[in-house]
N, C-alpha and C positions, 0 to 999 in steps of 0.2 A: 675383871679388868686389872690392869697392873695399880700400883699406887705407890708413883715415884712422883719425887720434886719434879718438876721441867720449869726451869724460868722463862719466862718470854723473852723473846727475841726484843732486838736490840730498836727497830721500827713501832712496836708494839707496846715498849717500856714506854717511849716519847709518846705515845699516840695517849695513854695512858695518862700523863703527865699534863699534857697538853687538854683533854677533856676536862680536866678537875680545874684548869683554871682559865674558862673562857674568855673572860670579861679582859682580862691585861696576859701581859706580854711575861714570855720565861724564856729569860736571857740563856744564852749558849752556855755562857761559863755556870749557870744554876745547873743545867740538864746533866751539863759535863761532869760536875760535882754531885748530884744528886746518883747520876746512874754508874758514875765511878769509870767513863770512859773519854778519850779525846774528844777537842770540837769537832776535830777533822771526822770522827767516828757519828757523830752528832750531824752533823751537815750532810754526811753519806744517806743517814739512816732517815733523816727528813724527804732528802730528794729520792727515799724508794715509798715515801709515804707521799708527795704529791706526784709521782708516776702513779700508783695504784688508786688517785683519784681526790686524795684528800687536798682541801685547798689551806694552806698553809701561808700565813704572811710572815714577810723577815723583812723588819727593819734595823738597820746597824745601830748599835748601841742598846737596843732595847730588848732585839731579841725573836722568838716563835710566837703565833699565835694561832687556833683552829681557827676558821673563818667558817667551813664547812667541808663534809664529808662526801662520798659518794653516793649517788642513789644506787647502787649495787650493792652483793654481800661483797663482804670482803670476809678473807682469811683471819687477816690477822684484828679486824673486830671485834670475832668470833671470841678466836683466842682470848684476848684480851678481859674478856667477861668470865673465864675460867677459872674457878681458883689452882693456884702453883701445885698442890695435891695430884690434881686429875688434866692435868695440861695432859700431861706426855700420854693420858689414855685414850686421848681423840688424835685422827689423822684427820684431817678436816680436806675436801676438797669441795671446790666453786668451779661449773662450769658453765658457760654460758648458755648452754642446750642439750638434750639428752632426750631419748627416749620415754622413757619412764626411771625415776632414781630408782624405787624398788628395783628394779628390770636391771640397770648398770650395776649396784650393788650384789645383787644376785651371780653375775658374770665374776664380778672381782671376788666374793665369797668362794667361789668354786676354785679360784686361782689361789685359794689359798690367804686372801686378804687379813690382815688381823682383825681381832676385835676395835671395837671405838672408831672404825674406817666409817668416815661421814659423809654420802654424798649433797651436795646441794645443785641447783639447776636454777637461773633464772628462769626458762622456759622449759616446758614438757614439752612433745608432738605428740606424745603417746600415752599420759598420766590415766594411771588406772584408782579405781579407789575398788570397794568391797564387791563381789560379783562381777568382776571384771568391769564396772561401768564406768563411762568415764570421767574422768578428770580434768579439768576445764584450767589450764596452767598460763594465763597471761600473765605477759612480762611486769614484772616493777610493783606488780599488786599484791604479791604473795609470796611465803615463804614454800619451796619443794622439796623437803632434805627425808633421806634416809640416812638409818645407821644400824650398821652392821656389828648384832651379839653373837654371842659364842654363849648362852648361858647353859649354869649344869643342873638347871630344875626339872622337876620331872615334865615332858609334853603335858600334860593334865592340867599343869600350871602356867599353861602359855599364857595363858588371860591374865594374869598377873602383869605381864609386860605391856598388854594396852590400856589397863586401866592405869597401871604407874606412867604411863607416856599422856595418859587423858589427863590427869591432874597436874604432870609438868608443864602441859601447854595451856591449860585455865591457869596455873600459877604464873607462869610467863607474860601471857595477856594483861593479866591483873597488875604485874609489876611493872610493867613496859608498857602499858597502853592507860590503863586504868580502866574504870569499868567494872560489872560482875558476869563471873561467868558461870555456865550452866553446864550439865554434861550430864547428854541425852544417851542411857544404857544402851551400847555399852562405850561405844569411841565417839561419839560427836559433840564436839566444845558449842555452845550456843551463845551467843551475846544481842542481847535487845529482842528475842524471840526468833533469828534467826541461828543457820548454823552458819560457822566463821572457822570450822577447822575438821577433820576428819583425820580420822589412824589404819592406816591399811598395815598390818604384823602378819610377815608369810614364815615360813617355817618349811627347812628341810632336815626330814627325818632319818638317822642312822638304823635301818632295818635289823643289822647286829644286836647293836646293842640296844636298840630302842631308846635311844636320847634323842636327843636335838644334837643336830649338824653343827647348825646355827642357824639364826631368826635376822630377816629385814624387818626394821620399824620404822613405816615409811609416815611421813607428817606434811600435812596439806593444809596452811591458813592463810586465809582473804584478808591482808590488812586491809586494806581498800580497794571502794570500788575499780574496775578496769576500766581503761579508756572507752566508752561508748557502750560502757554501758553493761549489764550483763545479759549474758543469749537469754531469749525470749522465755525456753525451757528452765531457766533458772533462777527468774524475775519474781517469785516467790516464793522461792525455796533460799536460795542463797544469802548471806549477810557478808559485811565487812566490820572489822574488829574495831576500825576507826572511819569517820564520817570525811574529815580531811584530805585532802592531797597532800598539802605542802608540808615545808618544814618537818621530813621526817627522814629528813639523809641519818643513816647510819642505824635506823631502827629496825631495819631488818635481822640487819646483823646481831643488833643487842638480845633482838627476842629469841635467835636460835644459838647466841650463847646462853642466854639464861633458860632455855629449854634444855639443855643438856647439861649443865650445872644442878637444874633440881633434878632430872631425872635420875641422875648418877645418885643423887643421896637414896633415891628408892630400892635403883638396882644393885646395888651393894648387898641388899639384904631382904630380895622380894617375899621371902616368905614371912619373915615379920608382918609385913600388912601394914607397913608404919602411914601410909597417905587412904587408910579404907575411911578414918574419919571426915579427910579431907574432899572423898569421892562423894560420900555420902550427903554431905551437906552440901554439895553443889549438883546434886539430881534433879533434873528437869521431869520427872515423870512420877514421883512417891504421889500416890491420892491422886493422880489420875485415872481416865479412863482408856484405853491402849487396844490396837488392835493387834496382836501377833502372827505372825508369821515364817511358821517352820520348814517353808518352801514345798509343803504339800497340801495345809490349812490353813485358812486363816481364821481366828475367835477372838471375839471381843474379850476385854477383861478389866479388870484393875488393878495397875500399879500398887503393891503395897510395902516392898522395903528391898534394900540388898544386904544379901545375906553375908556370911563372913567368908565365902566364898568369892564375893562380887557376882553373884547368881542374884537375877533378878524375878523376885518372888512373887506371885499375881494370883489371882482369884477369877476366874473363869466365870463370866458373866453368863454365858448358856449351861451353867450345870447348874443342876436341882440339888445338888449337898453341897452348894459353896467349895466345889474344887479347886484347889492352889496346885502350881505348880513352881519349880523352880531353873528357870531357864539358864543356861550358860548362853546359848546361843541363835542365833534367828532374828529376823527382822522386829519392831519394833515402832508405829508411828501412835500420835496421837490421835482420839477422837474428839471432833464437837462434843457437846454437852447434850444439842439437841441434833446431832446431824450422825448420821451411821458412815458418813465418807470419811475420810482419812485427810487429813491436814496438811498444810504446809509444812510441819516437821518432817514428816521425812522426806530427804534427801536422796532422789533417786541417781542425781546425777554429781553433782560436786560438794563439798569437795572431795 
């Protein structure tokens, strides 16, 4: 990615300004002084911030105050959560509906899109997650963004991009939500014993030269429950990140700035490995018992570490010399203790 200054735009500085001091009032002539531009520039740059949803009070003499935000993403949010660094390295788009964002993104990558192009979607019609299955995308509940890499590491090393994407979005949670979270090998965020988030990374390959084209890294989390409820097929599988409805204007937005804010510290320099302590100690599966699944067998076995690889190492409970292996890839759910069925960890369907 590039790594130029970009300063925020001029709606985005005030929205900023305006955040830090909810409780009282910041006079025009502060803003005006503070951001170094007219009131008149000031008053313009307000009234593109309560068209785009934000509720904004103005009383003469005293000055701006947030009152509240939008329940939608917004752009410049997003932005706003980025440090001046890495601004100019995201293209950030919000649209209202979409197919699947992997699926848009993939379209606009073939057009030649740059890197750091972000899509987001309040709603899917068509959200897919791993195996094509589906994705379950109601409005206002959840974040749907892809973004669009260009990385120059070898194929071999894709897996590096969803496990640095797995711990930007448990760190994001953690920071924006609160809570702990868990992350079941090799992309699924968990919070409270369910899952609350999923990573679908597709990848198109330069046959020439055998690189990467470029890679979608598509991200799927359930802040909260959906209106009525979740489908029947997801009623124990599914989780949401927070119990709440209310009072969460603007926190969409925050969590998928600050999802993209850490991930960039990763992507900068994936072969370092600088987040495998961080992966590590948020594994929901180390000393368990697991059943796998390479899509032609399945064997029980036990969870026993991840390796420096992010290859998840197990002990194969039907062999007679204690067989290990060391998987990169393949399904993955819990066992009972005492039951040989498979658990509500895996997540067949969303996110």
């Amino acid at each position: 990615m590039k790594n130029k200054e970009a300063p925020l735009k001029l709606p985005e500085r005030i929205l900023s300004c305006l955040r830090a001091r909810t409780d009282s009032y910041f006079s025009g002539n502060e803003l005006a002084d503070e951001l170094n531009v007219s009131r008149s520039a000031i008053w313009k740059a307000v009234e593109k911030l309560r068209a785009d949803g934000y509720e904004i009070d103005a009383i003469t003499n005293n000055g701006y105050r947030l009152l509240g935000e939008p329940d939608r993403l917004s752009v410049s949010a997003i932005l706003a959560e980025l440090p001046g660094p890495i601004r100019a390295d995201y293209n950030v788009v919000v649209l209202e509906s979409i197919d699947s964002t992997n699926d848009g993104l993939r379209r606009r990558a073939e057009e030649a899109a740059p890197e750091g192009t972000v899509l987001l979607a309040e709603t899917q019609t068509r959200g897919r997650g791993r195996l094509n299955r589906s994705f379950y995308s109601p409005r206002q509940s959840g974040i749907y963004m892809s973004l669009l890499l260009r990385p120059t590491i070898d194929p071999r090393q894709s897996l590096l991009i969803t496990t640095a994407a797995a711990v930007a979005v448990a760190e994001a949670l953690e920071t924006c939500c609160g809570g702990e979270t868990k992350i079941k090998w090799v992309n699924d965020i968990f919070m409270n014993g369910k899952k609350v988030s999923g990573i679908l990374t597709e990848a198109s390959l330069n046959l020439e030269s055998g690189r990467l084209d470029y890679a979608v890294l598509g991200v799927g989390i359930n802040l909260t429950e959906p209106e009525g409820g979740w489908p029947d097929e997801l009623k124990e599988i599914a989780g949401s990140a927070l119990a709440r409805k209310t009072g969460l204007q603007g926190l969409r937005s925050r969590i998928a700035g600050t999802f993209l804010a850490r991930f960039r510290t990763y992507y900068d320099d994936l072969p370092a490995k600088a987040y495998l302590a961080a992966y590590r100690e948020r594994s929901l599966l180390i000393g368990k018992r697991i059943l796998t699944d390479d899509g032609r067998t399945q064997r029980p076995a036990t969870a026993l570490a991840i390796d420096d690889d992010f290859r998840l190492i197990v002990r194969y409970d039907d062999s007679a010399g204690n067989e290990t292996a060391a998987l990169s890839t393949g399904e993955v759910s819990i066992r009972l203790p005492s039951d040989e069925s498979r658990t509500g960890t895996e997540s067949p369907d969303n996110p």
